[in-house]
MMTF fields as JSON, N, C-alpha, C and O atoms, coordinates in Angstrom:
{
  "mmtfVersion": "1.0.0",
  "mmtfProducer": "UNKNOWN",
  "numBonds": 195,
  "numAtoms": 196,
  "numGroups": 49,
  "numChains": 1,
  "numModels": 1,
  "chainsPerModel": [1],
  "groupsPerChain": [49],
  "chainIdList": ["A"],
  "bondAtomList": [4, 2, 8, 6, 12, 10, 16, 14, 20, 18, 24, 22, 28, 26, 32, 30, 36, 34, 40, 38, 44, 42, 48, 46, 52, 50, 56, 54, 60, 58, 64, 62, 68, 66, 72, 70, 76, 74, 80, 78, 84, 82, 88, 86, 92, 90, 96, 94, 100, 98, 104, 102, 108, 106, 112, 110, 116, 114, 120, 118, 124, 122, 128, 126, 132, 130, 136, 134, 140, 138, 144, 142, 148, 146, 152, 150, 156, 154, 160, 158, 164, 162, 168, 166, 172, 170, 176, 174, 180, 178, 184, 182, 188, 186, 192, 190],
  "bondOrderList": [1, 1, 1, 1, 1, 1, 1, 1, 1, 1, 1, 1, 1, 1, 1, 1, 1, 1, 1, 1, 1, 1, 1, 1, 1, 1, 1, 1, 1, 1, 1, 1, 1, 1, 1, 1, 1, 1, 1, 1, 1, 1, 1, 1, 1, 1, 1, 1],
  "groupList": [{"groupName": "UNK", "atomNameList": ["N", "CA", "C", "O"], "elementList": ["N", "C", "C", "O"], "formalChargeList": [0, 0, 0, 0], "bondAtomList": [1, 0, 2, 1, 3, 2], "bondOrderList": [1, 1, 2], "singleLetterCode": "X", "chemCompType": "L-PEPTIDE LINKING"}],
  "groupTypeList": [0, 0, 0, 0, 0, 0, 0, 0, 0, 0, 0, 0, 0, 0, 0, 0, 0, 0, 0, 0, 0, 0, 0, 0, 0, 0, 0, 0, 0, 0, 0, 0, 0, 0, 0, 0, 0, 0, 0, 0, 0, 0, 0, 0, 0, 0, 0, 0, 0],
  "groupIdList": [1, 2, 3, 4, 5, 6, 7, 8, 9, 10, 11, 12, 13, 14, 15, 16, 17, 18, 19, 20, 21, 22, 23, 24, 25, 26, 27, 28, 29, 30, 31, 32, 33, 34, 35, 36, 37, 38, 39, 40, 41, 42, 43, 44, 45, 46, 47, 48, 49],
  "secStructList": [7, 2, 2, 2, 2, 2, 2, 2, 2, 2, 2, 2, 2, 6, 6, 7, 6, 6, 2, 2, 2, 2, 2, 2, 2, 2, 2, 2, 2, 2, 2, 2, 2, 6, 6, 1, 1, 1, 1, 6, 6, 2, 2, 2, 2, 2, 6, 6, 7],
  "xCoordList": [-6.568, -7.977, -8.738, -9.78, -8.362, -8.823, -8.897, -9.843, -7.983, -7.895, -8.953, -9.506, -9.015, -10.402, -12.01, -12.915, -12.111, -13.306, -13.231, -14.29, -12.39, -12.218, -12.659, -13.722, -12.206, -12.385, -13.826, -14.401, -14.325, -15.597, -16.477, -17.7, -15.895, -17.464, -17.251, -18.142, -15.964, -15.654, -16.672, -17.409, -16.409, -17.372, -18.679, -19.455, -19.054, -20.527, -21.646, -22.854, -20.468, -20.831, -20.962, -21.791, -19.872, -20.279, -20.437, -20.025, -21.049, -21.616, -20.93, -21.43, -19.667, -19.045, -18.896, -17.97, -19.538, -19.81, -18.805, -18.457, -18.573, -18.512, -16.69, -15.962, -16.088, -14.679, -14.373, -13.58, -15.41, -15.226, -14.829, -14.197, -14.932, -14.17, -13.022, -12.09, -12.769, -11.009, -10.483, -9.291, -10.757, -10.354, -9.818, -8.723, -11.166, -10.783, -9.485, -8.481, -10.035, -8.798, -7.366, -6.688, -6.969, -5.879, -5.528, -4.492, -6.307, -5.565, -5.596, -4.607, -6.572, -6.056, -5.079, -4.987, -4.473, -3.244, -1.993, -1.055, -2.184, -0.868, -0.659, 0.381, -1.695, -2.196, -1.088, 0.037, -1.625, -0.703, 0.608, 1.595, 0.71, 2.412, 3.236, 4.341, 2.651, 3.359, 3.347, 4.022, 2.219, 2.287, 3.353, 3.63, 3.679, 4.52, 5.54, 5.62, 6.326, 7.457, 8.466, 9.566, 8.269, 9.43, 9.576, 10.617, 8.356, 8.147, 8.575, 9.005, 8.373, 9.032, 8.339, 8.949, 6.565, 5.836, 5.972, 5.272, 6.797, 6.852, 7.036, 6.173, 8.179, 8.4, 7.629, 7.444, 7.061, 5.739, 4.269, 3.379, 4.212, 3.468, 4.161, 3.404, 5.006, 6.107, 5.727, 5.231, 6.037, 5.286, 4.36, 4.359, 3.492, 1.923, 2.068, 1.221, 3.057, 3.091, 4.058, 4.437],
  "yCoordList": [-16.201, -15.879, -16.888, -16.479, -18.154, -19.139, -18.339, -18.6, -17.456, -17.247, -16.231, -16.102, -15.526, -14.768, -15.135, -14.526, -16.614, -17.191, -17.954, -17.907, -18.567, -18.912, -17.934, -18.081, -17.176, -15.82, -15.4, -15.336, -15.101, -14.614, -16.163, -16.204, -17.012, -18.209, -18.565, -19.143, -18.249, -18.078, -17.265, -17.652, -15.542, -14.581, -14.907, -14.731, -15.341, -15.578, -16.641, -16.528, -17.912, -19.242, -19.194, -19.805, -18.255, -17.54, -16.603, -16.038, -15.952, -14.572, -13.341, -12.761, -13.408, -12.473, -11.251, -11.271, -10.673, -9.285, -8.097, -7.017, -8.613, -7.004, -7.383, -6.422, -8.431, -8.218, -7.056, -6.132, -7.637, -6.82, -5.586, -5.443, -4.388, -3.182, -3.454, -3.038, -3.98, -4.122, -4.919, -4.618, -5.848, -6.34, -5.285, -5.157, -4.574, -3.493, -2.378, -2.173, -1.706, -0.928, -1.681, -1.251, -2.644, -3.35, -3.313, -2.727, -3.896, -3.655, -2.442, -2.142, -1.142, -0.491, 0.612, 1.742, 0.285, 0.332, -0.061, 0.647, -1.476, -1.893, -1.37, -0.789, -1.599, -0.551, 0.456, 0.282, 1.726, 2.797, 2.546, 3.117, 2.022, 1.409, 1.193, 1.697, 0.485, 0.215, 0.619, 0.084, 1.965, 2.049, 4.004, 4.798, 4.099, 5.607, 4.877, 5.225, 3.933, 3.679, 4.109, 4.211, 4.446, 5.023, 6.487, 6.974, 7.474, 8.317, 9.477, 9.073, 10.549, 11.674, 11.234, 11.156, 10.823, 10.654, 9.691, 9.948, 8.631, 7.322, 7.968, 7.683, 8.761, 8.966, 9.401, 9.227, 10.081, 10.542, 9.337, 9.483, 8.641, 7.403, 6.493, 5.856, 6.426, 5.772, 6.261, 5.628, 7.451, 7.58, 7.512, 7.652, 7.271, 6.896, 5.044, 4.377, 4.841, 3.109, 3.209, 2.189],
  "zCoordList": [-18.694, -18.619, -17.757, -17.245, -17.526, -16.671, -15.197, -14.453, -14.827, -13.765, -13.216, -12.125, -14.477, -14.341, -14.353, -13.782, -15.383, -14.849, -13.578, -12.952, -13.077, -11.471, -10.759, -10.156, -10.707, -9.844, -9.569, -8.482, -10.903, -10.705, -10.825, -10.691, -11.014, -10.508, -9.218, -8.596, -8.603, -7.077, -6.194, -5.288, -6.952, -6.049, -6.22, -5.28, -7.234, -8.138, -7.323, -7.113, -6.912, -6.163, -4.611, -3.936, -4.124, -2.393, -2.307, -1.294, -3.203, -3.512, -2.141, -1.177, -2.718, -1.82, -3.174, -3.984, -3.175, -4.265, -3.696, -4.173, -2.77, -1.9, -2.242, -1.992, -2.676, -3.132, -4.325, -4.501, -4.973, -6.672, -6.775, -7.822, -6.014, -5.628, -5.16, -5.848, -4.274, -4.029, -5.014, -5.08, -5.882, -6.687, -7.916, -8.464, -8.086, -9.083, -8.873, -9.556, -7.488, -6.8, -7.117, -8.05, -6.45, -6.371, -7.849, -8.163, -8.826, -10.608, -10.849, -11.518, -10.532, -11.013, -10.311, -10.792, -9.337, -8.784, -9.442, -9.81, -9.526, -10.099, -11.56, -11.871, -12.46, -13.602, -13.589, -14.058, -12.888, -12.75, -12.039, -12.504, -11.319, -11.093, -12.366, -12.57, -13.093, -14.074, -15.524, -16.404, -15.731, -16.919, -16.743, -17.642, -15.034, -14.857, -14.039, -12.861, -14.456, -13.725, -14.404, -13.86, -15.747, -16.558, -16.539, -16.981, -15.932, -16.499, -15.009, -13.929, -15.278, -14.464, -13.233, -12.167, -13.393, -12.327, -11.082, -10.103, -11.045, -11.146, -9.3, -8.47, -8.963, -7.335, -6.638, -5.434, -7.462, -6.21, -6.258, -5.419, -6.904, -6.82, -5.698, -4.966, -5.582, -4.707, -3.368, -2.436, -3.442, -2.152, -1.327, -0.104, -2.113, -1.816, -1.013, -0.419, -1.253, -1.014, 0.148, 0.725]
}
């Protein structure tokens, strides 16, 4: 969790705001990477990459 208050007193302190969407995108990417890697869906996510 340290890494998450770094982060945002990072964007917060050079007020680069405009990360916080790709930040989000990017987790919730990996998110779904990994909660259909077991599952029937998992190859056609694959392909997307």
């Amino acid at each position: 969790m340290d890494f998450l208050k770094d982060l945002l007193g990072f964007l917060k302190e050079r007020k680069k705001y405009w990360l916080i969407p790709a930040i989000v995108i990017l987790l919730l990417i990996g998110v779904i990477v990994v909660l259909t890697s077991g599952s029937a869906i998992a190859p056609f996510i694959y392909t997307l990459f």
